[in-house]
N, C-alpha and C positions, 0 to 999 in steps of 0.2 A: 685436809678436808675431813670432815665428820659424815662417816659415812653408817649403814644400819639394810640390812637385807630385810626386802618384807615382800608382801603379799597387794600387790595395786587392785584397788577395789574396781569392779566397774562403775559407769558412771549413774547407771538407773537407781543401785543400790546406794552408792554415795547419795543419791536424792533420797532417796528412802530414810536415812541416817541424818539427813538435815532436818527432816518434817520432826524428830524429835526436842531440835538445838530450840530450846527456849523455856520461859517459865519458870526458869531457874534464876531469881537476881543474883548477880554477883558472880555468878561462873562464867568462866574466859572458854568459848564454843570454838572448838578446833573449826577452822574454814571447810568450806565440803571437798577442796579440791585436795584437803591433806590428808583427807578419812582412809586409814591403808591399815592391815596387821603386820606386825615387824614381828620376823622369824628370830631373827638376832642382832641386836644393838654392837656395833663396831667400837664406832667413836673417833675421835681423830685417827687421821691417816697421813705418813706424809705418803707421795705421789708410790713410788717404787714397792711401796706394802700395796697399795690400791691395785695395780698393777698384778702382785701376784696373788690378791684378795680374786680378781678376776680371774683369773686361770682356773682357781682350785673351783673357783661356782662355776665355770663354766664346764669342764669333766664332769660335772654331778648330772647323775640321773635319777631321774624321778617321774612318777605318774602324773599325768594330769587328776582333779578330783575335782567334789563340789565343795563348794564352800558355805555352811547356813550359819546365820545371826541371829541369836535367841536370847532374850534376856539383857535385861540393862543389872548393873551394878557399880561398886564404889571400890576401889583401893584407898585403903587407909594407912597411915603414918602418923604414929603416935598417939592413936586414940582419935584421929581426924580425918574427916573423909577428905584427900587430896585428887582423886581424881574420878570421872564419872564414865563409864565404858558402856560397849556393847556387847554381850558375850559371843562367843563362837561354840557352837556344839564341837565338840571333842570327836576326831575321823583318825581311823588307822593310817588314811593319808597325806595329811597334815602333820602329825605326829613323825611319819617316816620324812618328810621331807625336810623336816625341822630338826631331826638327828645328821641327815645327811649335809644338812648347812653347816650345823654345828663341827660337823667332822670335817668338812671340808678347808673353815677355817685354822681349824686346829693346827691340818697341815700348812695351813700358810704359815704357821707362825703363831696367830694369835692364841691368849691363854685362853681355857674355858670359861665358858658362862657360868656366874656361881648362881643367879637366879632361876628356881624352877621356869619353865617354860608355862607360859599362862596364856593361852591365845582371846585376844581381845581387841575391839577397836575402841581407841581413844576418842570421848565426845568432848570432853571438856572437863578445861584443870579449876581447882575449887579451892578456895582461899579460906582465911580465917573469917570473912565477910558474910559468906555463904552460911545462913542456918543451918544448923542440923537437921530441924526437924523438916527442914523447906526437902532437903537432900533425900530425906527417908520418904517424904511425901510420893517427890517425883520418883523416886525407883518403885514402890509400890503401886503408882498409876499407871508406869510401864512395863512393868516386869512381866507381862505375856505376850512384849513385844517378839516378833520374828518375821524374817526375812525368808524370802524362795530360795530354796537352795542355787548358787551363783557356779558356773565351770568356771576353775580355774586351770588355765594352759601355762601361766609364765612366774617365774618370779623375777625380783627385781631388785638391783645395789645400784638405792639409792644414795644420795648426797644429801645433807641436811645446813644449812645456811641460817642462824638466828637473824629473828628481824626484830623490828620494831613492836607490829604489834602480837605476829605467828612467826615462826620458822617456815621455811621456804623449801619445799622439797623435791629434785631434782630427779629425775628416774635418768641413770649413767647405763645402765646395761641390762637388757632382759637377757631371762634363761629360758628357753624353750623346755616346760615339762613334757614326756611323752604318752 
């Protein structure tokens, strides 16, 4: 099973994040019930790693905090914008809880992430189709986008299932932050 530790958005917010999805021809708009931050990408799993993937998240302790979304932007590959985000303001407690995911899988076993940590939420993947200039447009008409600061209490190892036309994503175990 393909699995990835993140951050479940609530759902007011998740609406907030969809009044964005459009205007863009050609980008593939994440569905509003997938809008989430991933702490740390897993990836296949068989059963028995998942199993002690849970133990080590579930020992972890961490604060609860808030969570704010500011700013839209683009990751690029190869010179191309491939995908279209929403930023997250950078929090000392976000940061800590995202060391201690990271360490906690470690001890499972799994190697470290060689990707800096970027905290963002995914609106939509962008193809060779997609204008550039469409792309710069829309981030410039949004870019003082932001969101009310959100508490966050849990996190969550999810499951991720490829579909047809999204991936499908699964919430397997909440972790109570304190």
């Amino acid at each position: 099973m393909r699995l990835f530790v993140g951050l479940a958005l609530p759902w007011p917010l998740k609406e907030r994040l969809a009044m964005l999805a459009g205007g863009l021809p050609g980008a593939r708009w994440v569905p509003t019930e997938n809008y989430h931050l991933t702490l740390r990408f897993i990836g296949e799993t068989p059963a028995y790693k998942a199993e002690e993937i849970d133990h080590a998240l579930a020992a972890l302790r961490a604060p609860a905090f808030s969570l704010t979304l500011s700013g839209i932007g683009v990751f690029e590959k190869g010179g191309r914008s491939v995908s279209l985000w929403a930023g997250v303001e950078r929090n000392p407690q976000l940061d800590h809880l995202q060391g201690k995911v990271e360490t906690a899988l470690q001890r499972a076993g799994m190697p470290p992430e060689r990707r800096r940590f970027s905290p963002h939420v995914t609106l939509a993947r962008l193809n060779d189709s997609v204008a550039p200039a469409k792309v710069a447009g829309f981030v410039q008409a949004h870019n003082l986008f932001r969101a009310a600061p959100e508490p966050m209490t849990h996190f969550t190892l999810f499951s991720s299932r490829l579909g047809k036309e999204a991936s499908v994503y699964t919430p397997e175990v909440e972790y109570e932050l304190t």
